[in-house]
N, C-alpha and C positions, 0 to 999 in steps of 0.2 A: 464598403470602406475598408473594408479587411484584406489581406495577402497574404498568401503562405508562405511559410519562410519554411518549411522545409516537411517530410513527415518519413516516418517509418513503420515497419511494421515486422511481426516475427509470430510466424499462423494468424491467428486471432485476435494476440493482443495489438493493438492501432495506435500509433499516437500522431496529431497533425497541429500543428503549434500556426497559430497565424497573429499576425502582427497590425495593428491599423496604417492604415497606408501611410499617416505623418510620421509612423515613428520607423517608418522604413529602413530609411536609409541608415539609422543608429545601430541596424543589427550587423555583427560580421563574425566572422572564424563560426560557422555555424556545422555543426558534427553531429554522426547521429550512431546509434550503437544498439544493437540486443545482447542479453542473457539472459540463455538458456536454464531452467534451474528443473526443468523436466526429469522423466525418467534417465537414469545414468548424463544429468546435465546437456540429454541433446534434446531431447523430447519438446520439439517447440509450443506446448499448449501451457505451461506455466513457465513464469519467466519475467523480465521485463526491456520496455524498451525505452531510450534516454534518447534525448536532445539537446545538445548542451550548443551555448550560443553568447556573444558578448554583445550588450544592450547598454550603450555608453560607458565604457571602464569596469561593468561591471557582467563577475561573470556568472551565468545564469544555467540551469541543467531540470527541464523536466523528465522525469520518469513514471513511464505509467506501468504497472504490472498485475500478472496474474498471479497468485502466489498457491500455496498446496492450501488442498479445501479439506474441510472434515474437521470435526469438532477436536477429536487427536492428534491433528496434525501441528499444533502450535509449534513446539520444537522444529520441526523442518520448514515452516512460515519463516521463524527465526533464521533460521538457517541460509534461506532464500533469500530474504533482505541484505544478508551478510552480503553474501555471493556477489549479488547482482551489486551492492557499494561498493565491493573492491575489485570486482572483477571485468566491469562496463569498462571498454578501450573505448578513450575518445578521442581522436588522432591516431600518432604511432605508439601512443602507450596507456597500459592499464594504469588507471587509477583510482586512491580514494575519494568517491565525488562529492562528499560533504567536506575533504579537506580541500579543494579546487574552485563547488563551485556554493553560489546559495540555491538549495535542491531542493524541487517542487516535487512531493510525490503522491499519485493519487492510483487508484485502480480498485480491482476485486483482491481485496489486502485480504479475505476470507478470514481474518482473526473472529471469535465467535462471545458469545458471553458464557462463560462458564462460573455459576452460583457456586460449585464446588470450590473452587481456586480463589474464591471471596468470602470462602468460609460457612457453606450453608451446613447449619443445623439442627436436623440429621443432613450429613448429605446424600444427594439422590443418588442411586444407587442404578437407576436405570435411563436411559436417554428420553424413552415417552411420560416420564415422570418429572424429569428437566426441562422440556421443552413446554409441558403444562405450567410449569412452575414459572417458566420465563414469559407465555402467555399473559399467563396474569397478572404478572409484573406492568408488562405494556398497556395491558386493558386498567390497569389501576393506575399508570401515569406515575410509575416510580422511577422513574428517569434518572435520579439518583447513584438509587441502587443498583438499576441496571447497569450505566457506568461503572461501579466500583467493579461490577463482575465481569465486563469486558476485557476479554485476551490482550485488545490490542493496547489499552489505559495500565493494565499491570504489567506487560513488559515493556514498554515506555518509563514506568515508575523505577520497574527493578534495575532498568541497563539491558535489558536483552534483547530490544532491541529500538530500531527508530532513539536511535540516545541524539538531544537536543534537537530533535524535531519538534516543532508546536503544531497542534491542530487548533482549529477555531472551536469557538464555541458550538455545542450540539445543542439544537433548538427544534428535534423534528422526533418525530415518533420513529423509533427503531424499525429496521428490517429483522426479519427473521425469515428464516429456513424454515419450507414449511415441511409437514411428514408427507409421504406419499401415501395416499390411500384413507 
């Protein structure tokens, strides 16, 4: 019952947008774009890729992306969402796509929970003593707390990044990274 109405792709990262078949014929001007936010910006393994499309009057832009991984890497996360919101061409010109379109955006966002950046006291001072601490967190169903300590929830809060993006309610037991070994 479903059609695709378009897909793209840049390495790894995939995106394939499908439509049900009655609401077909409502899509048009349908664009599709990557950015690169890899090593020196060409590096296609982090990045993101957009779809952008108009769904009766109304205009529409998913993006799906990889962003920088590692518990340090916040700052250049930030950096990468920037990038890839003003820097996605869709058509003949770059634009801001939260000022253009209503912007879906999902992927490996790798933002992490960090208990330091939410104030832990003492804070941990080593990663395998962090990641114990965030364990137990999960295994005790502090769900809460874990949120507060999320990268991605405090710079949503601060402005730094995802500014007026909502996410839905989190209702699931947390992922984590696990140690190797």
């Amino acid at each position: 019952s479903y059609v695709l109405v378009a897909e793209r792709a840049m390495g790894q990262i995939k995106l394939s947008v499908f439509v049900h078949r009655r609401h077909a014929h409502a899509i048009s001007a349908v664009e599709t774009s990557y950015t690169p936010t890899g090593v020196l910006g060409i590096g296609k393994n982090k990045g993101g890729v957009a779809l952008a499309l108009h769904f009766r009057n109304q205009r529409l832009c998913v993006v799906n992306a990889d962003l920088a991984a590692h518990q340090e890497k916040k700052l250049q996360r930030n950096q990468d969402v920037r990038n890839i919101l003003r820097s996605t061409r869709l058509g003949s010109t770059t634009c801001e796509l939260t000022a253009q379109y209503h912007t879906i955006w999902m992927g490996d966002l790798n933002y992490r929970i960090d208990l330091n950046a939410a104030g832990a006291s003492p804070p941990y001072t080593d990663a395998s003593a962090h990641h114990q601490a965030v364990l137990k967190r999960i295994e005790d169903g502090a769900w809460e707390e874990l949120l507060l300590a999320d990268q991605l929830n405090m710079c949503k809060a601060s402005g730094e990044a995802f500014h007026g993006f909502r996410e839905g309610e989190i209702t699931f037991k947390p992922t984590f990274k696990v140690l190797r070994g």
